[in-house]
PDB file of the backbone (N, CA, C, O) and the ligand in Angstrom, with CONECT records:
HET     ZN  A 101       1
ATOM      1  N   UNK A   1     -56.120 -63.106  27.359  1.00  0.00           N
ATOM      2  CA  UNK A   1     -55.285 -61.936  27.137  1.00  0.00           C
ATOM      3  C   UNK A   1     -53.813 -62.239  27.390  1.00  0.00           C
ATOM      4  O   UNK A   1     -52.994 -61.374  27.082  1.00  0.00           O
ATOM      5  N   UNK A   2     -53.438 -63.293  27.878  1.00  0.00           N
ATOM      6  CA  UNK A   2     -51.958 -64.011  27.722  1.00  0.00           C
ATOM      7  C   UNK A   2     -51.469 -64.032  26.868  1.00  0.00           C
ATOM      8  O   UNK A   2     -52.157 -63.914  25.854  1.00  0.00           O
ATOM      9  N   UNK A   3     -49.874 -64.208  26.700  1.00  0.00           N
ATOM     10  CA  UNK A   3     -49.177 -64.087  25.315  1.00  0.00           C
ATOM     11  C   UNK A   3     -48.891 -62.650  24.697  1.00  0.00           C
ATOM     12  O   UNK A   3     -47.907 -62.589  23.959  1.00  0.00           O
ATOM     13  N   UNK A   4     -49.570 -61.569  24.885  1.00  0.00           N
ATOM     14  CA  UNK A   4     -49.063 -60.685  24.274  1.00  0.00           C
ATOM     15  C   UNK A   4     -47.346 -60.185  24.799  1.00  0.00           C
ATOM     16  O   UNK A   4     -46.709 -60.565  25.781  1.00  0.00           O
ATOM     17  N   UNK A   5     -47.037 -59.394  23.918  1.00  0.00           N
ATOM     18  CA  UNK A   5     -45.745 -59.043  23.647  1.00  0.00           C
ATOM     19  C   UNK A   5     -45.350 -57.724  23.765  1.00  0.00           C
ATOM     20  O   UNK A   5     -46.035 -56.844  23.243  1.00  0.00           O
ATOM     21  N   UNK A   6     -44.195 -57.426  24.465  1.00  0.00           N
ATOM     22  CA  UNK A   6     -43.894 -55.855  24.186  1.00  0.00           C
ATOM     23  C   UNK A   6     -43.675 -55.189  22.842  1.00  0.00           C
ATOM     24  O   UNK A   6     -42.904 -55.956  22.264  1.00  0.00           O
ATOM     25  N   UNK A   7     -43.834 -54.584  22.361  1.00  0.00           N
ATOM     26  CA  UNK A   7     -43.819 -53.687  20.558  1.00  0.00           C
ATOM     27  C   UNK A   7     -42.398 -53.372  20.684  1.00  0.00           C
ATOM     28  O   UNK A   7     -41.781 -53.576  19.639  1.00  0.00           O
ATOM     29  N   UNK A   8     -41.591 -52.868  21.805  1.00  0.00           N
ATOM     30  CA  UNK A   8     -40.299 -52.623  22.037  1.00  0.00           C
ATOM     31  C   UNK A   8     -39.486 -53.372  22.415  1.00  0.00           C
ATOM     32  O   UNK A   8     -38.560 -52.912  23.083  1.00  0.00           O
ATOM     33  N   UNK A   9     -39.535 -54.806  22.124  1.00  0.00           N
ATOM     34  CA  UNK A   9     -38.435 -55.452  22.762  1.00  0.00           C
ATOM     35  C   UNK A   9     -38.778 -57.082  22.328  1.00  0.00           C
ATOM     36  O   UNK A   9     -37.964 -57.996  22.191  1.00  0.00           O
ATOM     37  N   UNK A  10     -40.357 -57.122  22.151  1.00  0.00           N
ATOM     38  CA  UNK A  10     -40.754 -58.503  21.620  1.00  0.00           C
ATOM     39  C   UNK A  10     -40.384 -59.653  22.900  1.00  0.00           C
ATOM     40  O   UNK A  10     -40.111 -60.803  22.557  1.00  0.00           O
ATOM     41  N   UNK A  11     -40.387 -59.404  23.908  1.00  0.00           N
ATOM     42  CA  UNK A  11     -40.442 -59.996  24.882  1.00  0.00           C
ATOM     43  C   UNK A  11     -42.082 -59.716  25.528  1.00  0.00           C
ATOM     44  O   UNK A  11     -42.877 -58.776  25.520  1.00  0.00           O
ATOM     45  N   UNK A  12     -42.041 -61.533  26.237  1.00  0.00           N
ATOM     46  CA  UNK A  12     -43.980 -61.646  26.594  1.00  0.00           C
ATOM     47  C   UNK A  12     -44.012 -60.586  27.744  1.00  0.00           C
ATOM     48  O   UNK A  12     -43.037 -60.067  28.286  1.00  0.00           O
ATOM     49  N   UNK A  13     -45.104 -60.412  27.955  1.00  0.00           N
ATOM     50  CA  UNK A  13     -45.554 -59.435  29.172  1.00  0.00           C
ATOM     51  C   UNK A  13     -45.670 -60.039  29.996  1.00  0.00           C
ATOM     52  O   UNK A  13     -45.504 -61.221  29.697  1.00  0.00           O
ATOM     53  N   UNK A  14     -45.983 -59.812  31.422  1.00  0.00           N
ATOM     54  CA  UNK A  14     -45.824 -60.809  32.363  1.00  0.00           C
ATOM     55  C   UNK A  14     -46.602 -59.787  33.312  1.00  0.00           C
ATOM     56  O   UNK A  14     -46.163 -58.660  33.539  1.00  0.00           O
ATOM     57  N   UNK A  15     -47.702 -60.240  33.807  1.00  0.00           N
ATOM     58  CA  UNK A  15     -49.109 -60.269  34.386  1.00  0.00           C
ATOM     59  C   UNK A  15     -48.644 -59.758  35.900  1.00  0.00           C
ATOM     60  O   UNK A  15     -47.941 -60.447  36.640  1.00  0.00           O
ATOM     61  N   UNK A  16     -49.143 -58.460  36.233  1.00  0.00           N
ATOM     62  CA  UNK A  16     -48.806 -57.765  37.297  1.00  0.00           C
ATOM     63  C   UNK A  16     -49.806 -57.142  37.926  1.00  0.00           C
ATOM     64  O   UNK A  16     -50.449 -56.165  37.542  1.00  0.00           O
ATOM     65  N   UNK A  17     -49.940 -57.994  39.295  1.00  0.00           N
ATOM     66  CA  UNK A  17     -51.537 -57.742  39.990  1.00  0.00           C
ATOM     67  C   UNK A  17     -50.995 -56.303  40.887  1.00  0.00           C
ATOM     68  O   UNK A  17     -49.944 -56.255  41.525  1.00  0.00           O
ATOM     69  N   UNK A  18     -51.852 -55.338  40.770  1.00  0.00           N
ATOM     70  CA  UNK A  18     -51.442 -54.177  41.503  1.00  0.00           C
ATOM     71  C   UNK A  18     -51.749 -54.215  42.549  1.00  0.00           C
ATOM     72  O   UNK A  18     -52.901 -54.626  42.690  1.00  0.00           O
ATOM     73  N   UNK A  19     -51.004 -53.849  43.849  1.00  0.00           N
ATOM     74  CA  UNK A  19     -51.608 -53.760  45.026  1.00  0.00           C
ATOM     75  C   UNK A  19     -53.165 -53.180  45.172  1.00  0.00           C
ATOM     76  O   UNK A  19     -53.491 -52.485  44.210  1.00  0.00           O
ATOM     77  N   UNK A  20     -53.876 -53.292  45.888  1.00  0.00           N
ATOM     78  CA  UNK A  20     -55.306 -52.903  46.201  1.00  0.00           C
ATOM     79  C   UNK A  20     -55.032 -51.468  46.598  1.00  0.00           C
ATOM     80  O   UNK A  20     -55.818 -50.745  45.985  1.00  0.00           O
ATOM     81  N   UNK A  21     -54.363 -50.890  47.250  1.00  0.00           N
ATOM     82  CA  UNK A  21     -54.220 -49.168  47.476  1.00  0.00           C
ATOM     83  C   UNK A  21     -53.710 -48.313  46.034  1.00  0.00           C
ATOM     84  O   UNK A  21     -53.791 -47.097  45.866  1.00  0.00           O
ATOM     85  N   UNK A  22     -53.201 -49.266  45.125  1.00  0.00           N
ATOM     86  CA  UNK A  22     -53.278 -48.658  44.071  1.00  0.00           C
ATOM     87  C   UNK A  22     -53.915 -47.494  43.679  1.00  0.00           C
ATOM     88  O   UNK A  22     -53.529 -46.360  43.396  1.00  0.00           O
ATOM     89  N   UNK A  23     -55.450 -48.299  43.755  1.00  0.00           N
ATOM     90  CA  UNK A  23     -56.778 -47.941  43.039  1.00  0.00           C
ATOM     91  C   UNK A  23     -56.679 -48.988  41.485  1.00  0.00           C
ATOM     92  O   UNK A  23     -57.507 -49.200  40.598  1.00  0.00           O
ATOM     93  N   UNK A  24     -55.962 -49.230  41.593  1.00  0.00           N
ATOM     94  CA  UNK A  24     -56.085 -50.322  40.446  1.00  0.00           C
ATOM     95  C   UNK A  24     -56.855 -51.462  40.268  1.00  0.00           C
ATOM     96  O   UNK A  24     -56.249 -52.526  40.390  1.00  0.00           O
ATOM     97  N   UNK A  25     -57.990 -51.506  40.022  1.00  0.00           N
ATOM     98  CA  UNK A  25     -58.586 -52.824  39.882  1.00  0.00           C
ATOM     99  C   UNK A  25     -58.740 -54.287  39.311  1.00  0.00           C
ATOM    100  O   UNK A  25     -59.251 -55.322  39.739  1.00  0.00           O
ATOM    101  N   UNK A  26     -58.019 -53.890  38.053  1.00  0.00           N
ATOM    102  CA  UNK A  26     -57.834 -54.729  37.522  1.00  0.00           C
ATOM    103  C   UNK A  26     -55.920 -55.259  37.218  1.00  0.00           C
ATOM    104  O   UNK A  26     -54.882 -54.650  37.475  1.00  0.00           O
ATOM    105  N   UNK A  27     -56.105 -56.302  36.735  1.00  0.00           N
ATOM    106  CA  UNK A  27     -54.454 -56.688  36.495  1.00  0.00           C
ATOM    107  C   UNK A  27     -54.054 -56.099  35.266  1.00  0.00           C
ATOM    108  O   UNK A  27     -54.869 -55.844  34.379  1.00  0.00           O
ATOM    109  N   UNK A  28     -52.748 -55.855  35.165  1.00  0.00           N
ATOM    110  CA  UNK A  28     -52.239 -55.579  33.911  1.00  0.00           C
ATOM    111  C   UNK A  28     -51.260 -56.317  33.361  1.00  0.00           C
ATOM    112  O   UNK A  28     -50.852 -57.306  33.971  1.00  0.00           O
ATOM    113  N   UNK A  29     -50.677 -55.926  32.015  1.00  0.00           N
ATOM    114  CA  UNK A  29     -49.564 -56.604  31.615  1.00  0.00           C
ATOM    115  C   UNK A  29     -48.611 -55.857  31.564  1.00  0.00           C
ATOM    116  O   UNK A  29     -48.883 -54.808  30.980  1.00  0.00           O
ATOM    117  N   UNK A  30     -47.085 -55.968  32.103  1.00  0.00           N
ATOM    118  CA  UNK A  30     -46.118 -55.542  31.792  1.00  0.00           C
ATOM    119  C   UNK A  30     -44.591 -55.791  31.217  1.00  0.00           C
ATOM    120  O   UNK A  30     -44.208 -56.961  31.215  1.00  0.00           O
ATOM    121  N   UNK A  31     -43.908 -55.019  30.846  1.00  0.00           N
ATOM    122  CA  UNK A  31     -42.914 -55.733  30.374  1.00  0.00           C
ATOM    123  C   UNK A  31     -41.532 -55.861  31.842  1.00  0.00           C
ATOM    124  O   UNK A  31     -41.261 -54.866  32.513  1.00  0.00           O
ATOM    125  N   UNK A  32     -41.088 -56.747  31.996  1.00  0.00           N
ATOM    126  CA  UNK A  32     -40.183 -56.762  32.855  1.00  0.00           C
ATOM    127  C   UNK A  32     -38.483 -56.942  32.472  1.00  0.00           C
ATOM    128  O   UNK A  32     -37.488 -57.156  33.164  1.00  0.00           O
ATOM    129  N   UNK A  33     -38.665 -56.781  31.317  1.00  0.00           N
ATOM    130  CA  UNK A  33     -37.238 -57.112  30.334  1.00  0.00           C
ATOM    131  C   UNK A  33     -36.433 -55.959  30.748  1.00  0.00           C
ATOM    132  O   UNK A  33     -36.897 -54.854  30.469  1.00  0.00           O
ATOM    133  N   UNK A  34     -35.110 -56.024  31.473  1.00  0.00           N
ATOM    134  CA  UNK A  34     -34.464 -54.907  31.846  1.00  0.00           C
ATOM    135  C   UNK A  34     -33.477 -54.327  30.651  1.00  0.00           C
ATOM    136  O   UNK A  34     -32.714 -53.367  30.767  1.00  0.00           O
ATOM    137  N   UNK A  35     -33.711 -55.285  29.268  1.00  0.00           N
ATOM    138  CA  UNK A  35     -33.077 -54.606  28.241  1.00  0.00           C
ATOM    139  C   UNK A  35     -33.645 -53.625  27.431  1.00  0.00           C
ATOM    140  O   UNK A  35     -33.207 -52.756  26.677  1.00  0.00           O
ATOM    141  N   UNK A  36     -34.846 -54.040  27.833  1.00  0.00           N
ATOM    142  CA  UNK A  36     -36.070 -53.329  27.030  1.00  0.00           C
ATOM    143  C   UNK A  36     -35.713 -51.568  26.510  1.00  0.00           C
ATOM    144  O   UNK A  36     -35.301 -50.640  27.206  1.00  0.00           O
ATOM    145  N   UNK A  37     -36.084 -51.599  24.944  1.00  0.00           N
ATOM    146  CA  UNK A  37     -35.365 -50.612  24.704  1.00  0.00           C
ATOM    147  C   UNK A  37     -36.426 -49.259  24.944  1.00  0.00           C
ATOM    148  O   UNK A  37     -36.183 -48.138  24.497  1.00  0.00           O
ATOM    149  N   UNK A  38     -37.582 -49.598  25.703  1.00  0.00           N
ATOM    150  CA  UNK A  38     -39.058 -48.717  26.721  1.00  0.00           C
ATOM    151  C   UNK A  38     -37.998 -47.952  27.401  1.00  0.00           C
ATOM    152  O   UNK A  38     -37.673 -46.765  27.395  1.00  0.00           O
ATOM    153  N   UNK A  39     -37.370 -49.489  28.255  1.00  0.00           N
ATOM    154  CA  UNK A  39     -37.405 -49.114  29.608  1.00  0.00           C
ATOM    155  C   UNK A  39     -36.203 -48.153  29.614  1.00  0.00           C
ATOM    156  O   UNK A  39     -36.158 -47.277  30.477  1.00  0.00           O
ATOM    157  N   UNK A  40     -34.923 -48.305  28.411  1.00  0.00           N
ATOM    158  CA  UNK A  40     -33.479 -47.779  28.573  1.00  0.00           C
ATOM    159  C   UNK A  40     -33.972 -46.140  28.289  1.00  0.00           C
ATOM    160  O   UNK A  40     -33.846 -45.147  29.006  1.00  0.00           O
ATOM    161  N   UNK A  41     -34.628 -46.323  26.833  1.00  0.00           N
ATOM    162  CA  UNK A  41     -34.796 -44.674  27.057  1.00  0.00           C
ATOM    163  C   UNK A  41     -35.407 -43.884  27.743  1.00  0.00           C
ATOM    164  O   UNK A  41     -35.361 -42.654  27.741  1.00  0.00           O
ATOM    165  N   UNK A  42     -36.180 -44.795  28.537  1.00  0.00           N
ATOM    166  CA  UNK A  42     -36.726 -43.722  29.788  1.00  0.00           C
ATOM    167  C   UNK A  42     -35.564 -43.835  30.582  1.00  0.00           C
ATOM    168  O   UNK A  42     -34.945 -42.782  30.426  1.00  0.00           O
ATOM    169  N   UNK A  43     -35.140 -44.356  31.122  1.00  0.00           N
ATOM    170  CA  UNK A  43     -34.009 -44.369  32.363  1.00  0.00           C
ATOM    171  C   UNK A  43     -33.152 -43.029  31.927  1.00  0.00           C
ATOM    172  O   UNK A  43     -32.812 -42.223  32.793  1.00  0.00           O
ATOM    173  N   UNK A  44     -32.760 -42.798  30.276  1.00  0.00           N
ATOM    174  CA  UNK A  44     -32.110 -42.199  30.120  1.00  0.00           C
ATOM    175  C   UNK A  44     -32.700 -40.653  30.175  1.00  0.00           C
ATOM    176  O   UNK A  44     -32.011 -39.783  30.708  1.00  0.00           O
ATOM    177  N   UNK A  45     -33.670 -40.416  29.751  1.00  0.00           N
ATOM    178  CA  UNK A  45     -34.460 -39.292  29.791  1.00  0.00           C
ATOM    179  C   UNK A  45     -34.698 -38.909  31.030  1.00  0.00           C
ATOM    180  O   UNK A  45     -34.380 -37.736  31.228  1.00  0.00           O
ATOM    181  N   UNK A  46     -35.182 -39.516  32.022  1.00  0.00           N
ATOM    182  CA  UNK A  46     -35.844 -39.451  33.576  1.00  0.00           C
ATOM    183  C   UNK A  46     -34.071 -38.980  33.858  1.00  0.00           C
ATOM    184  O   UNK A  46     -33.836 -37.849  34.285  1.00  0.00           O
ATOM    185  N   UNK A  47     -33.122 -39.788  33.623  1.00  0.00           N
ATOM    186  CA  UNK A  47     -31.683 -39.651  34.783  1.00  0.00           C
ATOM    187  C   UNK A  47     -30.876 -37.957  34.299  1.00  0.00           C
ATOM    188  O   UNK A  47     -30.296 -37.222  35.098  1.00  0.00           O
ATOM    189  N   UNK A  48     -31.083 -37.665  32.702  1.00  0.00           N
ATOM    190  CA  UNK A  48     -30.284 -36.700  32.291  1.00  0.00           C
ATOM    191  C   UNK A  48     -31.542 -35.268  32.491  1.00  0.00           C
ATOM    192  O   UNK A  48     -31.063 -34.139  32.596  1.00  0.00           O
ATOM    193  N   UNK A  49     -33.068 -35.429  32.529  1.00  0.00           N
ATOM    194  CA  UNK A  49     -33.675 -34.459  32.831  1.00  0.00           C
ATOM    195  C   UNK A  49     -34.161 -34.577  34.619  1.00  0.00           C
ATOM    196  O   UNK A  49     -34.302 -33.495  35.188  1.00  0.00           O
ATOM    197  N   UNK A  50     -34.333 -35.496  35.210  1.00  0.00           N
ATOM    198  CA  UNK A  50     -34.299 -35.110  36.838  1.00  0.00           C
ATOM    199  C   UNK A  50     -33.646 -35.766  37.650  1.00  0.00           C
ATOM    200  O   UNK A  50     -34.058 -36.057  38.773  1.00  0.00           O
ATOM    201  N   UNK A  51     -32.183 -36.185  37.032  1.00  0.00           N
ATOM    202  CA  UNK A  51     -31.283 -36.515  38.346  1.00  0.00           C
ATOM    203  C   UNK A  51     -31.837 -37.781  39.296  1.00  0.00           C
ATOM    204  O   UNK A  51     -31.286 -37.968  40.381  1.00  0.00           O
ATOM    205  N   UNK A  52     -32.651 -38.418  38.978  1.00  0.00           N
ATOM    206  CA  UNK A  52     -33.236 -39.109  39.736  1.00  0.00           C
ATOM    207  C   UNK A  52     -33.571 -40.992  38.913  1.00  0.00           C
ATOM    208  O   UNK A  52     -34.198 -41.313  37.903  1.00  0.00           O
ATOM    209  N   UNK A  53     -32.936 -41.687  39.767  1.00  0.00           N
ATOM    210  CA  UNK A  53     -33.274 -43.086  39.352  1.00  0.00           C
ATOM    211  C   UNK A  53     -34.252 -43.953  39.657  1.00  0.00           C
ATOM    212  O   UNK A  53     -34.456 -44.937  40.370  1.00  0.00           O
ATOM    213  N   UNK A  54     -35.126 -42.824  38.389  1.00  0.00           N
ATOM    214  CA  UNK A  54     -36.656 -43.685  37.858  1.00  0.00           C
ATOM    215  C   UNK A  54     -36.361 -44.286  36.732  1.00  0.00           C
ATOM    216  O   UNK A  54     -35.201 -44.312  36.320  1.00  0.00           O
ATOM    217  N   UNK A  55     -37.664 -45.013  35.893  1.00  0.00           N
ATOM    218  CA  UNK A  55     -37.607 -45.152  34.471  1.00  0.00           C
ATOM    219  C   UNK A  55     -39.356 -45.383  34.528  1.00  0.00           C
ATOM    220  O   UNK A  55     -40.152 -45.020  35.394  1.00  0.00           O
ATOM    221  N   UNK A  56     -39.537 -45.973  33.516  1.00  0.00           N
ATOM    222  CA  UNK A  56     -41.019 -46.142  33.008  1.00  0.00           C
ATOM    223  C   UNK A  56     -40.737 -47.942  31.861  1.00  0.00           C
ATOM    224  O   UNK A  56     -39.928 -48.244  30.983  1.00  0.00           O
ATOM    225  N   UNK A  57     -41.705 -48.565  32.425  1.00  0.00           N
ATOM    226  CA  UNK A  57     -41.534 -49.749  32.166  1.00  0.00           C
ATOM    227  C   UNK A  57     -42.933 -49.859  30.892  1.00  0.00           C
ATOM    228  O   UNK A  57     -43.975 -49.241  31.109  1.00  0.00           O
ATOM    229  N   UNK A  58     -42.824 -50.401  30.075  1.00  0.00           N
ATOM    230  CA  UNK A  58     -44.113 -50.239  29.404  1.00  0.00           C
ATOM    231  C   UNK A  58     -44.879 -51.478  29.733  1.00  0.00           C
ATOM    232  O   UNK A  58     -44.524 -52.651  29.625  1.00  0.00           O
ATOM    233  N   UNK A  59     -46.497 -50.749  30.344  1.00  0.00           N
ATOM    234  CA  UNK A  59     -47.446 -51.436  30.303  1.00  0.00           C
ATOM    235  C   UNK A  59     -48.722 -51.694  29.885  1.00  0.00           C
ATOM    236  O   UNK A  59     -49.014 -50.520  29.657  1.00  0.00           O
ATOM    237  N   UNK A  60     -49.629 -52.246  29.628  1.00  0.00           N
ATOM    238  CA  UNK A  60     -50.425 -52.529  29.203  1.00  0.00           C
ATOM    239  C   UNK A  60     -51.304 -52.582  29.691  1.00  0.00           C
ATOM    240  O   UNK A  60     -51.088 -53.162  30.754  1.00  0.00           O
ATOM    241  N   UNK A  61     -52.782 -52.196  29.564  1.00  0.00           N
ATOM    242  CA  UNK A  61     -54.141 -52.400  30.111  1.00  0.00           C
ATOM    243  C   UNK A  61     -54.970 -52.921  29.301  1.00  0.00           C
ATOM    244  O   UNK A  61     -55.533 -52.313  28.390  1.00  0.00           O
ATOM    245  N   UNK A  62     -55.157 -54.575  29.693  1.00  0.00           N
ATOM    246  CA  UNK A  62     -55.476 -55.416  28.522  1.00  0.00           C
ATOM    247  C   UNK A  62     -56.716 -55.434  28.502  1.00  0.00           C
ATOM    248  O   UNK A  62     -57.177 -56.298  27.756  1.00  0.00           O
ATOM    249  N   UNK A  63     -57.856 -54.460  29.337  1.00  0.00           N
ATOM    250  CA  UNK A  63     -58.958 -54.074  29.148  1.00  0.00           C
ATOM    251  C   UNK A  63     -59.527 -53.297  28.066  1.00  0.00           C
ATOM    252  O   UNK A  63     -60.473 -53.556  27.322  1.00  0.00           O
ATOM    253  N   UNK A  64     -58.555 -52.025  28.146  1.00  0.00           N
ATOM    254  CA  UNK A  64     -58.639 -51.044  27.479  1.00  0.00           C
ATOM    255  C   UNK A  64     -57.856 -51.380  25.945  1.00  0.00           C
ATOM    256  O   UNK A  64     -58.268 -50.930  24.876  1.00  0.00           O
ATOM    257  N   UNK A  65     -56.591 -52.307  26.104  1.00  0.00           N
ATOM    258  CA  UNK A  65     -56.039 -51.749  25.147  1.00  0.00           C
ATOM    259  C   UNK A  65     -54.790 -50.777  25.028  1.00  0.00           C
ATOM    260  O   UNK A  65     -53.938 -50.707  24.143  1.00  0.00           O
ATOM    261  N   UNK A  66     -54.951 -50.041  26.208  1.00  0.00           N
ATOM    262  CA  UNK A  66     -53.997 -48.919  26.491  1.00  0.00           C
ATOM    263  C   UNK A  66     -52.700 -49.208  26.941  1.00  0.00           C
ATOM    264  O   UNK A  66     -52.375 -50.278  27.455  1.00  0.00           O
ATOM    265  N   UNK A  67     -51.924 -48.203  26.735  1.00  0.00           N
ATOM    266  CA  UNK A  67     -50.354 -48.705  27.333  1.00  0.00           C
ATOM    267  C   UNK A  67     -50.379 -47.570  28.358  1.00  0.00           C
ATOM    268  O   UNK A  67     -50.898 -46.493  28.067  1.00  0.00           O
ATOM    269  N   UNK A  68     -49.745 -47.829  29.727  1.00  0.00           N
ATOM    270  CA  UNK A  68     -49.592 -47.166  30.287  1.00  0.00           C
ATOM    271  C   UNK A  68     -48.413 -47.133  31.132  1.00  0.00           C
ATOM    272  O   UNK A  68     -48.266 -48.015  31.978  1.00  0.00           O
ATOM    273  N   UNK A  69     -47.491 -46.134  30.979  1.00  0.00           N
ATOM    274  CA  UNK A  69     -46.205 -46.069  31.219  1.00  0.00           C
ATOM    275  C   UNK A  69     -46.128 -46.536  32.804  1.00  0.00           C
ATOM    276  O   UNK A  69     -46.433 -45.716  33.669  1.00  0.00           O
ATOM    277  N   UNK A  70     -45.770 -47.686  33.114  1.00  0.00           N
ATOM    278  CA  UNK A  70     -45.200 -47.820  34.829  1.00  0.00           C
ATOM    279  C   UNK A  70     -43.855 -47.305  35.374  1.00  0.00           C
ATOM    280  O   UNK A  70     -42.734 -47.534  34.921  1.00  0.00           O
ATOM    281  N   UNK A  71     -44.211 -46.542  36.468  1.00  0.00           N
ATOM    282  CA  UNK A  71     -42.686 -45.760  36.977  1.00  0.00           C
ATOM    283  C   UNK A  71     -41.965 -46.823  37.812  1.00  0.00           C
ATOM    284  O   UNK A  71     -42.641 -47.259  38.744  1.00  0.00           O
ATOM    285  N   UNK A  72     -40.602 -47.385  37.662  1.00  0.00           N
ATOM    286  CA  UNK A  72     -40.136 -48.158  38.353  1.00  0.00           C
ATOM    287  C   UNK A  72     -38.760 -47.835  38.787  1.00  0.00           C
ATOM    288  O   UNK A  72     -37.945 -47.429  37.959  1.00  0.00           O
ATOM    289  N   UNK A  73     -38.378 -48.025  40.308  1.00  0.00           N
ATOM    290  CA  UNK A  73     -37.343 -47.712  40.897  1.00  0.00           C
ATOM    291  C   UNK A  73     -35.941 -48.289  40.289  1.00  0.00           C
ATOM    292  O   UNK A  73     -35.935 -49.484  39.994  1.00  0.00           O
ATOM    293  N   UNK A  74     -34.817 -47.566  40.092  1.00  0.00           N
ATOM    294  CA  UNK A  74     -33.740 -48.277  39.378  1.00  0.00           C
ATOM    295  C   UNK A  74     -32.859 -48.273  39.855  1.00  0.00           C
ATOM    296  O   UNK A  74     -31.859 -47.796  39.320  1.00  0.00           O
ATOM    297  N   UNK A  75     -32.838 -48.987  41.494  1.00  0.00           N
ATOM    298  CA  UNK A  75     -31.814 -49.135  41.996  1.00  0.00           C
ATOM    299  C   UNK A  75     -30.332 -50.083  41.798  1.00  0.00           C
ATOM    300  O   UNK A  75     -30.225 -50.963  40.944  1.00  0.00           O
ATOM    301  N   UNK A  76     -29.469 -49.779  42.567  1.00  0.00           N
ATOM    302  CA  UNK A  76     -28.048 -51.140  42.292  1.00  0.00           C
ATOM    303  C   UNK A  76     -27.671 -50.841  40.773  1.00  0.00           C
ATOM    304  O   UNK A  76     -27.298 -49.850  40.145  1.00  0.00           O
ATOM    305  N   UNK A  77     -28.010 -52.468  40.423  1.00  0.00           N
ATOM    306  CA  UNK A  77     -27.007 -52.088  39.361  1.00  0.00           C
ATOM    307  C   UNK A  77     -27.846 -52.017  37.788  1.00  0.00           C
ATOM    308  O   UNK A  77     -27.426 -52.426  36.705  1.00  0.00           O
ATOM    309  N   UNK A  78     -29.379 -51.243  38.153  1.00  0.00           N
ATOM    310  CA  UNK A  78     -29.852 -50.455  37.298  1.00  0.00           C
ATOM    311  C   UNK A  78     -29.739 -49.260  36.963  1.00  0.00           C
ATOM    312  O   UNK A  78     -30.295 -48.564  36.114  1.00  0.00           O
ATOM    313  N   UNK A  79     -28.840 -49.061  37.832  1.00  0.00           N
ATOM    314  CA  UNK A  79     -28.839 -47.138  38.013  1.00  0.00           C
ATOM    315  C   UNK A  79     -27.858 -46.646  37.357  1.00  0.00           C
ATOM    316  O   UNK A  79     -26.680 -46.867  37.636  1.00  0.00           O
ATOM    317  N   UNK A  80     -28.436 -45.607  35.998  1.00  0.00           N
ATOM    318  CA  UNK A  80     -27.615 -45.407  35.382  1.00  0.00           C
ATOM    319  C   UNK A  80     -26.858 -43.872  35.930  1.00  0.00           C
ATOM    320  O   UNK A  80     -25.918 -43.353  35.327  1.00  0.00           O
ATOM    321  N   UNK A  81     -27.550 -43.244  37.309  1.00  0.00           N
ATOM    322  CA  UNK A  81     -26.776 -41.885  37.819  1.00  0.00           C
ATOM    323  C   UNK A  81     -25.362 -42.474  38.263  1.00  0.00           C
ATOM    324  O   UNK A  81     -24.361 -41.787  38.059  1.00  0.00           O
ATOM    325  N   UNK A  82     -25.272 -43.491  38.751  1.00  0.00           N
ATOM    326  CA  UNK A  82     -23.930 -44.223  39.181  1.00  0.00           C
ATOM    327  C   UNK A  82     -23.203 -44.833  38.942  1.00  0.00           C
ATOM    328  O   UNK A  82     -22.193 -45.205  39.539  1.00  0.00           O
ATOM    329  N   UNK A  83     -23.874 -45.171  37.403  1.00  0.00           N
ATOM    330  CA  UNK A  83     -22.230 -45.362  36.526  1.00  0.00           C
ATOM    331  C   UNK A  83     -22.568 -47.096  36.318  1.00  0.00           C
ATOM    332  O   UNK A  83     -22.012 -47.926  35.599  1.00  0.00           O
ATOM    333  N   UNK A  84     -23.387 -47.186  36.998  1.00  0.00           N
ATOM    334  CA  UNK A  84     -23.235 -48.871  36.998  1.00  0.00           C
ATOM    335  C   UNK A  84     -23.927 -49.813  35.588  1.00  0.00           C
ATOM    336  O   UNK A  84     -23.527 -50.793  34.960  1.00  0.00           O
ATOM    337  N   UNK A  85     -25.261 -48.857  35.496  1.00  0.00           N
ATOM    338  CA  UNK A  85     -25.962 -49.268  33.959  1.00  0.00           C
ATOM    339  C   UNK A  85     -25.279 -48.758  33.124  1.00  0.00           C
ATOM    340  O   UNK A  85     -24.820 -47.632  33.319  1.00  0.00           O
ATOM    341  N   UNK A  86     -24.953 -49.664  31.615  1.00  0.00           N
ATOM    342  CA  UNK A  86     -24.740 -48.912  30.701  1.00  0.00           C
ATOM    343  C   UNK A  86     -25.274 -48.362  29.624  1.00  0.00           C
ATOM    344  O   UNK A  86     -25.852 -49.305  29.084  1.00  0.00           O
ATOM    345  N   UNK A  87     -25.466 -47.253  28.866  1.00  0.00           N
ATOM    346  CA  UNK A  87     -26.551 -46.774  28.234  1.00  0.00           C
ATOM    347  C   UNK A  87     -26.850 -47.769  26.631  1.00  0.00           C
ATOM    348  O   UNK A  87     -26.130 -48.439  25.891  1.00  0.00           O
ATOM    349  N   UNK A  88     -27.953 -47.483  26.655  1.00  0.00           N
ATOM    350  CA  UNK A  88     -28.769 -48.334  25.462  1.00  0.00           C
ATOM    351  C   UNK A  88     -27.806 -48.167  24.162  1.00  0.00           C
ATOM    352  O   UNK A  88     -26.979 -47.256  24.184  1.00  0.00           O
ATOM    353  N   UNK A  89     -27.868 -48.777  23.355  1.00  0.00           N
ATOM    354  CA  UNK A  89     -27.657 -48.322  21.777  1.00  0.00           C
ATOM    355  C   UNK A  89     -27.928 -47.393  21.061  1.00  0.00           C
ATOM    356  O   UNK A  89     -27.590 -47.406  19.878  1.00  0.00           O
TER     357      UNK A  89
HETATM  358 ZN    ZN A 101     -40.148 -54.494  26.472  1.00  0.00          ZN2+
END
């Protein structure tokens, strides 16, 4: 199940074992590309509808098949509430 690719950005996924308190059992794939154009329009959606520096990273459940949006913290100089990220295209 290696090698696959994000649909949004065409960058490889990169294999992300979830902590055990998860409830996650199995590993997934995700994208970690901070250009990723997943990850910008969530940052932008999450920052202009709740003020808050989340985003959603797109991931994959290479069991299922499924994508499943990962919430990821966007601190420093990801954060687009503080001026520091700049917005997508
Ligand atoms: Zn991507």
């Amino acid at each position: 199940m290696e090698g696959q690719i994000c649909p949004y950005c065409g960058k490889k996924l990169e294999v992300w074992e979830p902590h055990p308190e998860t409830g996650w059992s199995d590993y997934l794939l995700v994208c970690g590309n901070d250009e990723c154009e997943y990850f910008h329009r969530a940052r932008e959606k999450v920052a202009e509808e709740c003020k808050v520096n989340f985003a959603y990273r797109y991931c994959l459940n290479p069991k299922t098949g499924k994508a499943i949006p990962i919430v990821t913290w966007c601190g420093g100089d990801l954060s687009l509430l503080k001026g520091r990220a700049k917005k997508g295209p």
